[in-house]
C-alpha positions as semicolon CSV with decimal commas, in nm:
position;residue;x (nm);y (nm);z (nm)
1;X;13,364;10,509;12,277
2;X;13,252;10,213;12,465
3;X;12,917;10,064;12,400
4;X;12,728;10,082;12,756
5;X;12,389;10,195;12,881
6;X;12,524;10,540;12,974
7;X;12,660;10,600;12,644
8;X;12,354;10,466;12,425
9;X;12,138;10,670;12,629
10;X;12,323;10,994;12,540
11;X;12,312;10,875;12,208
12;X;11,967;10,834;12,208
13;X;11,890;11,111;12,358
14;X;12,065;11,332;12,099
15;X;11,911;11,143;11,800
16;X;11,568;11,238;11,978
17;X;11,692;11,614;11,992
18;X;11,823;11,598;11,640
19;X;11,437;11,426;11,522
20;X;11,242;11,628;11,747
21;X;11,419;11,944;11,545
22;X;11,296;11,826;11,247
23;X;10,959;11,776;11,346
24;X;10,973;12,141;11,450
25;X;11,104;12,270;11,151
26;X;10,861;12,113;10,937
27;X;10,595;12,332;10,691
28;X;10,330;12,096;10,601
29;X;10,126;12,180;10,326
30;X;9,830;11,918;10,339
31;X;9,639;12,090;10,604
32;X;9,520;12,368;10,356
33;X;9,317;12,087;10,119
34;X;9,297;11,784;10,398
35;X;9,049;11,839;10,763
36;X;9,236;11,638;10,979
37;X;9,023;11,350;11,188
38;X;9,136;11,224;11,483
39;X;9,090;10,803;11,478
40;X;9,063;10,592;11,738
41;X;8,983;10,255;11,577
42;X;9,119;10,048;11,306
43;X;8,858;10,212;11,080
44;X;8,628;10,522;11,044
45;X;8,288;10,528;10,874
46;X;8,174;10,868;10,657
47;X;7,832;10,761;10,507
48;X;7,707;11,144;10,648
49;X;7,904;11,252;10,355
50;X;7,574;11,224;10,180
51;X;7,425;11,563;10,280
52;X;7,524;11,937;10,355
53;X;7,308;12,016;10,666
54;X;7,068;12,324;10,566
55;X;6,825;12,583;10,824
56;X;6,495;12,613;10,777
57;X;6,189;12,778;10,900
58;X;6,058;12,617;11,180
59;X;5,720;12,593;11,117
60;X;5,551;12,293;11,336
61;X;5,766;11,969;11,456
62;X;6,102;11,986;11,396
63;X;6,224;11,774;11,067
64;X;6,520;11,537;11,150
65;X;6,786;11,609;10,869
66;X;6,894;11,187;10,876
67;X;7,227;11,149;10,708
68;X;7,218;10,917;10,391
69;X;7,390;10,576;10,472
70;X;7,672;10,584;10,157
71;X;7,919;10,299;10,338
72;X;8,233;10,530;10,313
73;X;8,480;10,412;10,530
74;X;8,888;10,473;10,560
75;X;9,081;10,201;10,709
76;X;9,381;10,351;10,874
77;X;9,710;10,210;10,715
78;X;10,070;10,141;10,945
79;X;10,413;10,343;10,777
80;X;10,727;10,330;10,891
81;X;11,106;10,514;10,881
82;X;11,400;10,333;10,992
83;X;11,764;10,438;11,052
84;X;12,061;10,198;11,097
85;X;12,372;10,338;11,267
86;X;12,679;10,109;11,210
87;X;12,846;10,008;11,546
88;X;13,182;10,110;11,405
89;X;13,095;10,446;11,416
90;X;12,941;10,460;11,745
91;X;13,294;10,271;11,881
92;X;13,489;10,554;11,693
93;X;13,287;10,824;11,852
94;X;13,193;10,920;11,467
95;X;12,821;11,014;11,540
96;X;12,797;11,364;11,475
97;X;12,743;11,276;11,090
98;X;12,413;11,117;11,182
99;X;12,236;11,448;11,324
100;X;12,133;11,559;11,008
101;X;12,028;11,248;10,904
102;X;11,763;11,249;11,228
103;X;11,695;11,564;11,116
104;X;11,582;11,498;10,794
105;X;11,394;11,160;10,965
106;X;11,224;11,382;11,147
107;X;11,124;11,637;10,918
108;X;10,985;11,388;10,648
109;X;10,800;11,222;10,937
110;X;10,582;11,546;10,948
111;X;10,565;11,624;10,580
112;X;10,447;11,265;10,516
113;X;10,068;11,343;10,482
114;X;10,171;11,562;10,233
115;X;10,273;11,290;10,014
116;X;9,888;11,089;10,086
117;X;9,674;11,394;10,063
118;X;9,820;11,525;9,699
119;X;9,853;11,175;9,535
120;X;9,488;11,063;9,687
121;X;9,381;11,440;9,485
122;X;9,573;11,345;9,147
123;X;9,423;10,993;9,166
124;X;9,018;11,180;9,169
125;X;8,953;11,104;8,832
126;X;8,995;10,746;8,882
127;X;8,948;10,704;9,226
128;X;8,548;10,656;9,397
129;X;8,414;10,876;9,632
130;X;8,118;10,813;9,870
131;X;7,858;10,844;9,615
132;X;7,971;10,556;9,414
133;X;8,142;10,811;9,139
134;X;8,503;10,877;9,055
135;X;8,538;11,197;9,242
136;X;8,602;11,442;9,006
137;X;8,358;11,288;8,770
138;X;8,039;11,417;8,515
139;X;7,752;11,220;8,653
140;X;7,781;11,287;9,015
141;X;7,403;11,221;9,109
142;X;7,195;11,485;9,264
143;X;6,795;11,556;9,291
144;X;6,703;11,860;9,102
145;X;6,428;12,132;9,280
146;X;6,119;11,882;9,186
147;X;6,350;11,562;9,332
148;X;6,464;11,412;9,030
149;X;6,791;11,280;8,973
150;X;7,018;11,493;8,808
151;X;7,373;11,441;8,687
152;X;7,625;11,704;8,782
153;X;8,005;11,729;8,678
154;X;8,315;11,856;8,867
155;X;8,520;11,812;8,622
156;X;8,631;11,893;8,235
157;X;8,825;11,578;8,136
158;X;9,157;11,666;7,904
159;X;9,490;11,492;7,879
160;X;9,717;11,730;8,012
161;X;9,890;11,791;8,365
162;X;9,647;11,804;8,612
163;X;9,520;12,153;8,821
164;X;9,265;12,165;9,115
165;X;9,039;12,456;9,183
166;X;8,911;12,393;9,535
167;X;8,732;12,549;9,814
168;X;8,876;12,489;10,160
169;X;8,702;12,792;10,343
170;X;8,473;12,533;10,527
171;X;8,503;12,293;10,865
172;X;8,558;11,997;10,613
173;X;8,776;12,043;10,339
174;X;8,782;11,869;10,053
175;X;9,080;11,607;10,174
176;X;9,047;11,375;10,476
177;X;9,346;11,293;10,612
178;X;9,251;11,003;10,927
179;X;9,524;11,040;11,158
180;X;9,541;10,747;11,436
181;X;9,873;10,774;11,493
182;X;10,113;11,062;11,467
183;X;10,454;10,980;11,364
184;X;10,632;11,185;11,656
185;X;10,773;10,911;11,858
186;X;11,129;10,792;11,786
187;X;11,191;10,413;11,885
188;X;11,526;10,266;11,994
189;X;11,657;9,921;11,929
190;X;12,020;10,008;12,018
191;X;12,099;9,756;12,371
192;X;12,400;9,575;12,303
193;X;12,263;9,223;12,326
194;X;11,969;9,352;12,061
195;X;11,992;9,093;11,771
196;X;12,053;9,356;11,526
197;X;12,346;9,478;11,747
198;X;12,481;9,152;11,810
199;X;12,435;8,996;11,465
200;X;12,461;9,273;11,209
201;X;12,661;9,586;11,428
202;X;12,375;9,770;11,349
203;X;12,170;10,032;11,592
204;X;11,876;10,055;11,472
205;X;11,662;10,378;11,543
206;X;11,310;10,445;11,383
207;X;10,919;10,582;11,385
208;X;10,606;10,481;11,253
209;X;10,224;10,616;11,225
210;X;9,891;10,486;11,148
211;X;9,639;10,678;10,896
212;X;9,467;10,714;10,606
213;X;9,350;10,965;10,357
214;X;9,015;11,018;10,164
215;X;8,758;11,231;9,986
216;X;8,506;11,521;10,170
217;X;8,206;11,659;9,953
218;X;8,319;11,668;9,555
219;X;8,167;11,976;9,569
220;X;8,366;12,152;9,702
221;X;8,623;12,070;9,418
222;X;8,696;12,095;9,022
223;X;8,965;11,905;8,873
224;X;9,103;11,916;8,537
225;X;9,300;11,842;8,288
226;X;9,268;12,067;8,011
227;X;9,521;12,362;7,920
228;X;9,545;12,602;8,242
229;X;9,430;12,908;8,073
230;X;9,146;13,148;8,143
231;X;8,893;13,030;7,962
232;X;8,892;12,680;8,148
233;X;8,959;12,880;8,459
234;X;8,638;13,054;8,456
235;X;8,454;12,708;8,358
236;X;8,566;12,572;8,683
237;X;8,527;12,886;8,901
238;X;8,159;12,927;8,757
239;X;8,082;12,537;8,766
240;X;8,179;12,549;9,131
241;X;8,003;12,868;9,248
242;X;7,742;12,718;9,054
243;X;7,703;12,397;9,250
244;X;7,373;12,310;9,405
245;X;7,260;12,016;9,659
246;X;6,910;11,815;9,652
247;X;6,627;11,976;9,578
248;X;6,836;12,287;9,411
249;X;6,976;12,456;9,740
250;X;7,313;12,654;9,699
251;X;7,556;12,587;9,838
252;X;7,738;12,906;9,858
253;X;8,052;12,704;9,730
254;X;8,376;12,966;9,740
255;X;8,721;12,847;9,526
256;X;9,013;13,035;9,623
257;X;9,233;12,747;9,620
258;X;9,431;12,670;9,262
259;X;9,647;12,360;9,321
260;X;9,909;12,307;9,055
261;X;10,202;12,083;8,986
262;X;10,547;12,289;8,959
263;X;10,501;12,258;8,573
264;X;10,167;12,468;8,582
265;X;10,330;12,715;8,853
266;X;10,367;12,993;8,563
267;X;10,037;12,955;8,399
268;X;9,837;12,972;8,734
269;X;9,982;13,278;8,865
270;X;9,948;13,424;8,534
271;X;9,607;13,362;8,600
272;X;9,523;13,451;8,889
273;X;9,827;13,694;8,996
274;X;9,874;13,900;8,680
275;X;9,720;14,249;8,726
276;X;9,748;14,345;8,352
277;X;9,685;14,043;8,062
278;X;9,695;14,050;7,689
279;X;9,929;14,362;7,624
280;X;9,740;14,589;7,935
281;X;9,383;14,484;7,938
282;X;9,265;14,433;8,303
283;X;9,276;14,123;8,407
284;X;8,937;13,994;8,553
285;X;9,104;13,703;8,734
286;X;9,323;13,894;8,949
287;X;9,297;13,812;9,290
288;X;9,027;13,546;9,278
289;X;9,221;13,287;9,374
290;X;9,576;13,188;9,583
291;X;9,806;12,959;9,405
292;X;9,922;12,649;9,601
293;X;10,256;12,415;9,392
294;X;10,244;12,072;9,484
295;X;10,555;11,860;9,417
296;X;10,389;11,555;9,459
297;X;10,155;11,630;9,172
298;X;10,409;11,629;8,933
């Protein structure tokens, strides 16, 4: 097949069929822990992570609910995907065993932010949040009813595999994933005269995205390392409905959300899913939860 406008632009235009397919065929997981936020600068500043807004009775002026200043802010990052397509193959009308490779371009090009948002939450133990703290942490620092500073925990420490017990009911989950630029746009560097053409026989085909990922409210999540069992199961489900902002408000904090690595797969739903437990007695678990396996916890 001769190499000509006509012909890379059917070429191209099939790659972008065989990408766009993917992108269509993709599942994401991310967006049940992550709140997507739109970006449109090189950079994004949370410091109202500092507060849950609250009602009150309005009794005389309003009160202005100010947002604590914490200096959280997510720098979007540049990624990129790049396919080479050897001119040989083009010239011997061969290109029908790229399609799936597009495919599969295009499909990891939407399951991406999965890979960010579940290695940002395995990294919480070590990782700061906007208060200063590791985000699953034991001295996360809140006022008690009378104002004074308090130390809370969302977490249990261990040395095991990791599990998440997380409540994504609300507006802002416990995730941010920053998204400036989606990666939906295939780009073409397949002209004849193109260096990479004329140099290397290479047609080069490829997409790229700018975001970032970060942490919401810790508490609004319990991470842990100890044995997956039901007794540390009901530590981090009573913990969590437990939580309380300044000045001792609930917060009304729901976890239905058990994230787990594939090797903690059996034990959560065992958990959680398991009508019957210990040779028939009722399991007081059941239903409290909905298990979520994340590969790239593992």
């Amino acid at each position: 097949m001769e190499l000509n406008s006509t012909t890379l632009r059917a070429a191209g235009v099939g790659f972008s069929a065989a990408f766009a397919a993917g992108l269509a065929s993709a599942q994401p997981i991310y967006e049940r822990i992550a709140t997507t936020v739109n970006s449109t600068t090189k950079s994004n500043e949370y410091g109202w992570l500092g507060k849950f807004p609250r009602f009150r009775e309005w009794i005389g002026d309003r009160v202005i609910n100010a947002m604590e200043k914490h200096g959280y802010t997510l720098t979007n990052r540049s990624f990129e995907s790049t396919i080479s397509v050897d001119r040989d193959d083009f010239e011997d009308d061969n290109l029908g065993i790229y399609a799936p490779l597009f495919q599969e371009l295009g499909l990891n090009a939407r399951l991406f932010p999965n890979e960010l948002v579940f290695a940002l939450l395995a990294t919480g133990f070590t990782t700061k949040c906007y208060d200063g703290q590791y985000f699953f942490d034991t001295d996360h620092p809140v006022l008690d009813k009378d104002g004074n500073k308090i130390s809370v925990a969302n977490t249990d420490g261990g040395a095991g595999a990791p599990w998440f017990l997380l409540d994504v009911s609300r507006p802002l989950k416990p995730i941010i994933y920053q998204n400036r630029k989606p990666f939906t746009n295939l780009v073409r560097k397949d002209k004849a005269d193109d260096d990479n053409v004329f140099f290397n026989k290479e047609l080069i085909y490829g997409t790229d995205g700018r975001c970032e990922v970060g942490f919401g409210f810790w508490q609004m999540a319990w991470g842990s390392k100890q044995a997956l069992d039901a007794t540390h199961y009901e530590t981090a489900r009573a913990a969590l409905t437990g939580m309380k902002g300044d000045y001792g408000r609930p917060l009304a904090i729901n976890p239905t959300l058990l994230v787990v690595p594939p090797s903690l797969e059996g034990a959560a739903k065992g958990i959680v899913q398991s009508v019957l437990v210990n040779g028939g007695e009722t399991n007081k678990w059941a239903g409290t939860a909905e298990v979520l396996v994340a590969p790239w916890l593992a």
